[in-house]
N, C-alpha and C positions, 0 to 999 in steps of 0.2 A: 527367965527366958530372954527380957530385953537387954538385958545387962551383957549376958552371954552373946548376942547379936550383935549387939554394938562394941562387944572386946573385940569377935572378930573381922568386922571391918577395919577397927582401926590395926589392927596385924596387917591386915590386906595391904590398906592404904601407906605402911611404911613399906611394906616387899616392896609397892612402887617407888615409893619415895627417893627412899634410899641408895637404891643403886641411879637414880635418874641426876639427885643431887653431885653423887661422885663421879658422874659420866660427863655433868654438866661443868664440875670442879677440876676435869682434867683436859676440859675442851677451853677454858678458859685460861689455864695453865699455860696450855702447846701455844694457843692463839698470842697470849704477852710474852712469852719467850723467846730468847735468839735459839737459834741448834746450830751446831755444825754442819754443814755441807747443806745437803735439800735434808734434811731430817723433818724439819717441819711439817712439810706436803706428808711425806711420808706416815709420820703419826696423827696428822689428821686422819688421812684415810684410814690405818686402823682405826680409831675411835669409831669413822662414821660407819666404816663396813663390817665391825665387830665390838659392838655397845659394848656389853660386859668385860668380854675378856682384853677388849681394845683399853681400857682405863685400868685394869686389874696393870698390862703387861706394862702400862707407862708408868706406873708408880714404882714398878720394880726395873724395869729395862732403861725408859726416855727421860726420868730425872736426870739421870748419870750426864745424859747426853747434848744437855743445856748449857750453853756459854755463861762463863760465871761474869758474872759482872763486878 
């Protein structure tokens, strides 16, 4: 019974983890990057006004959109 308790916390505690990490790793990203035009402002506020799908959209959409260096 404790073994089964303690598996599933630690499932709990990656559900958080894991998207907080990526939310964190894409906030970090926008912030050291140049972007075109105001892109920056722009993809911050998705991040902060939509956690999940705001890092989901920039890994697919806001890479592209980064000045290469």
């Amino acid at each position: 019974m404790m073994l089964s308790l303690s598996r599933v916390a630690i499932d709990e505690l990656l559900l958080l983890l894991v998207p907080f990490a990526l939310w964190l790793w894409a906030l970090i990203e926008i912030i050291r990057s140049d972007f075109k035009n105001n892109n920056k402002t722009i993809w911050l506020l998705v991040l902060i006004f939509l956690p999940f799908l705001g890092w989901l959209l920039y890994v697919i959409i806001g890479r592209d959109q980064r000045v290469k260096r």
